[in-house]
N, C-alpha and C positions, 0 to 999 in steps of 0.2 A: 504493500500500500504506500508506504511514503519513498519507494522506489519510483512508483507508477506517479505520484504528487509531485517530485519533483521535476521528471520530465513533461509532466507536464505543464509546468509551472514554467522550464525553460522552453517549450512551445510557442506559451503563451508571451514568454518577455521577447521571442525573434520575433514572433507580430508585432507588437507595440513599439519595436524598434523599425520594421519594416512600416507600419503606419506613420509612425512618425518623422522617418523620412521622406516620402511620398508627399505627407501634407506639408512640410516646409518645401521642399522641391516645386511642391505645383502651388503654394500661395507667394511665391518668388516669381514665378515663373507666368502667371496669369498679372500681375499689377509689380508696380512700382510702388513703394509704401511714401519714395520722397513725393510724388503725383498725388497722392490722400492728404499730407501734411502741408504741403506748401501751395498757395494759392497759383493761377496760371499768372499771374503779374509776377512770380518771383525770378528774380536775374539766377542766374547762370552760376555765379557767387554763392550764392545762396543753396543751390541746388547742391551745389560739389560740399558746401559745410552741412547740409543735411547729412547727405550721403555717409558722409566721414564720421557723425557722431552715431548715425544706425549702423555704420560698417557694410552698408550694403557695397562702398564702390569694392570693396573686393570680390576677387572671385568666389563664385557660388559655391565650390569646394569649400574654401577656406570658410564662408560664412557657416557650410553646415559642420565642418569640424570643430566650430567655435562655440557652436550652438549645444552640441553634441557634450562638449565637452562641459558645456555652463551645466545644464542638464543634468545627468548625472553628481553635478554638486546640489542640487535640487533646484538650479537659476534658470526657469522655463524664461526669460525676459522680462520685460517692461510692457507693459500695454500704454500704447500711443497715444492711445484714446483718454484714457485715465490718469496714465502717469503712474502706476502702481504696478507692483508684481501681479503679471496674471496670475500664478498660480494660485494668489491669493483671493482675486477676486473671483475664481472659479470657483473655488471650496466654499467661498460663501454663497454662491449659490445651488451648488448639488444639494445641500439640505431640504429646500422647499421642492426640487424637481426629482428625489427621491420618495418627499410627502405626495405627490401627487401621481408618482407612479406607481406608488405601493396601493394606492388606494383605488387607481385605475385596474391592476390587476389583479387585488383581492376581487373585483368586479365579475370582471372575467373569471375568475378561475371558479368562485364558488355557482355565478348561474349559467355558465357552459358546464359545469361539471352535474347542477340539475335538470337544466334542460336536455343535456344529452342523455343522460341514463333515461329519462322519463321517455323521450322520443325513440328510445332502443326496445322500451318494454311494451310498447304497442307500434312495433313497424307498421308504417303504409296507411298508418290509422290518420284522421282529420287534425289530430295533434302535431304527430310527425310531419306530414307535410307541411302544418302550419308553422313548426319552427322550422323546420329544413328551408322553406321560403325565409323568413324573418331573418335567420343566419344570414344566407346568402346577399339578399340587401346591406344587412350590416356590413357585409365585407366588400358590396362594390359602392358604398357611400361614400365620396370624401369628406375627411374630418371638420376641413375648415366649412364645409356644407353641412354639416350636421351642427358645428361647436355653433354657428348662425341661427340654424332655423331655434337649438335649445335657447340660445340668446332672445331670440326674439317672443316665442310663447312663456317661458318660465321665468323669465327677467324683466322685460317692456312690459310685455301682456299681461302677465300676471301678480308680477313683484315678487315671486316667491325668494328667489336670489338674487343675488348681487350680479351685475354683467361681468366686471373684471378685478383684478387684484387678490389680495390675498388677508387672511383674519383668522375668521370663525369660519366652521365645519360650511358655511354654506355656499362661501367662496369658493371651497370643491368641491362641492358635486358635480354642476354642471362639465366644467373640465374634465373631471375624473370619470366620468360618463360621458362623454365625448370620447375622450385617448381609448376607454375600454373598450366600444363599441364594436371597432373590427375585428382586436383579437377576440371577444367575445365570438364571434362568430364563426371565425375559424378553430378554437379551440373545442363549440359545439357541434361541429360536423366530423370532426377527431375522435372525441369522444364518445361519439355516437356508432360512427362505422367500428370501433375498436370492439364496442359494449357488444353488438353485434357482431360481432366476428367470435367473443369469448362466449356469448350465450349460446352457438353452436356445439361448443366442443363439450366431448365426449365427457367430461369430469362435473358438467353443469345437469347432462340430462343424468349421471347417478346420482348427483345431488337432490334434484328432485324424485327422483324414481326412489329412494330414502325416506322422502316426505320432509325433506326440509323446505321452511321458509322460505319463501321465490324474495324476500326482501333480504335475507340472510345468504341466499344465494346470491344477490346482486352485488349486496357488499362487503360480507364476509372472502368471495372468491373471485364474482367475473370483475369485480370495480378494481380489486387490486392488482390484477393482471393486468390491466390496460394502464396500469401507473407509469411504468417505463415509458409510452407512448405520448400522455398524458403529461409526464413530466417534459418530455422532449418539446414536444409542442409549447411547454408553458412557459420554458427557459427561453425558445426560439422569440416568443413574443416580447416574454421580458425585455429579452435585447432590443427588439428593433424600436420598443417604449424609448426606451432610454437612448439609442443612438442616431429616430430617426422621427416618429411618431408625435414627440412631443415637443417641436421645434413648429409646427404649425400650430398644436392647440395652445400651447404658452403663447403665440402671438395673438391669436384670435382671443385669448381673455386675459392680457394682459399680464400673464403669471410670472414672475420676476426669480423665474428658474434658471437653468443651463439653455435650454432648448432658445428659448427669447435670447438669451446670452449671444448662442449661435446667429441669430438675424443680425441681431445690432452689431457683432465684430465681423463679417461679413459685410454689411454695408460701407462701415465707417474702415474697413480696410485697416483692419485692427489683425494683424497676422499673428501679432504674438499672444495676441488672445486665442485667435481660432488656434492656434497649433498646441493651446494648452489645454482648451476644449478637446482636442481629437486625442489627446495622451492619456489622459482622466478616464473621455470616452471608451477609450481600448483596453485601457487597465481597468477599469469596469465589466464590459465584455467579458475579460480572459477570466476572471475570478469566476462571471457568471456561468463560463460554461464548463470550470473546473468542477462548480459545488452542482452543478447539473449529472455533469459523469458520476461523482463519486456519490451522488442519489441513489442510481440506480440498484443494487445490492439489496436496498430495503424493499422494491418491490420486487426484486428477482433475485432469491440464494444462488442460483446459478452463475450470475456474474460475480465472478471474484477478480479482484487485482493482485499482483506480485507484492512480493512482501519488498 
């Protein structure tokens, strides 16, 4: 096991290094950061003592071995924008945009995980198809169209919440019900074909042929079998919450997360923000899909790792 942890641990740090140079390579490579800073009135003067104080007029080699090397001492740079250590201003906001993913996909997980078993225990029934349709919607919806139309009945129309920002529990709902909304969908059509596929097998009809409980049969044996699955699916979405999903809903209500983070240094051509965004992001990822693998075991003795 902590044979199998630590390579995969050093899997995970060659990504985050291969990410990481990628995104400084291509945020060099698409703009000029002296062009974001200095007005088009500025002389020429001017241009070359930008340059000189970001270090951009070196070559791109040397700017990434310097980078590389700050890094490693924990100096992700300066944000342009701010004036401040990115790394600092990042960590202060993964707190709020980890509150709203956690709660986006407590969402997901607990009514994909009711909705599917209940649409597997009456196949083809008016149920089933009725979530099987409702999933399918949720996952060809886009979010900034959904995080709108909730904005506009449960907020304007109604006043139930708040449109934007952040406080009390009611500030997230609508977001956190917005972000959940695809994976929810995709996670109940997982679920469902999985739930179905274990209600087949041969270990379910002796269960019943037994006289055991068809509720004790669902979740005593076929719900756990589909865990593995279930898990895979729930890690898969976690990730894309976090690396991709919540960079639209944080704009549309204003949530003063990572994801919003992502727009604003991205517009304002804030590079050494976005490339501490994308390291955070990665090293995020790679834990997630570490504590995903080493899940597995508990829904299958089967899978074991090397000692």
């Amino acid at each position: 096991m902590i044979r199998y942890i630590l390579f995969r641990l050093l899997n995970a740090a060659i990504i985050v290094i291969v990410v990481f140079v990628l995104v400084f390579l291509l945020t060099h490579w698409v703009a000029n950061p002296v062009d974001q800073l200095l007005p088009l009135s500025a002389t020429q003067s001017e241009r070359d003592a930008m340059a000189e104080k970001l270090g951009t007029d070196q070559p791109i080699l040397v700017q990434l071995y310097d980078y590389v090397a700050a890094a490693l001492h924990g100096d992700l740079g300066t944000s342009w924008d701010q004036d401040r250590p990115a790394i600092d201003i990042v960590l202060e906001r993964l707190p709020t945009t980890m509150q709203l993913v956690a709660a986006a996909f407590g969402i997901a997980m607990v009514f994909g995980l009711l909705f599917g078993v209940l649409a597997s225990l009456w196949p083809r029934s008016f149920f089933d198809k009725l979530v099987s349709t409702s999933s399918l919607v949720g996952i060809c919806l886009p979010n900034f169209w959904v995080g709108l139309i909730l904005m506009i009945v449960f907020a304007v129309k109604l006043g139930w919440f708040p449109t934007s920002g952040v406080g009390t529990w009611k500030n997230l709902v609508l977001p956190a019900v917005t972000l959940a909304l695809l994976p929810l969908g995709r996670i109940v059509e997982i679920v469902r074909s999985a739930m179905l596929d274990q209600m087949r097998e041969q270990y379910v009809v002796t269960a019943r042929a037994k006289g055991v409980s068809e509720w004790l049969v669902v979740a005593k044996h076929a719900l756990k079998n589909t865990g593995v699955t279930t898990v895979t699916m729930g890690g898969w979405e976690l990730g894309r919450m976090i690396a991709g999903y919540t960079v639209v809903v944080e704009v549309v209500f204003a949530w003063p997360g990572m994801g919003h983070l992502v727009f604003e240094s991205i517009k304002q051509g804030d590079f050494a923000l976005v490339q501490a965004l994308a390291l955070v992001i990665a090293v995020l990822i790679g834990l997630l899909n570490l504590l995903v693998d080493l899940s597995y075991p508990l829904f299958d003795p089967r899978i074991k790792y090397g000692s």
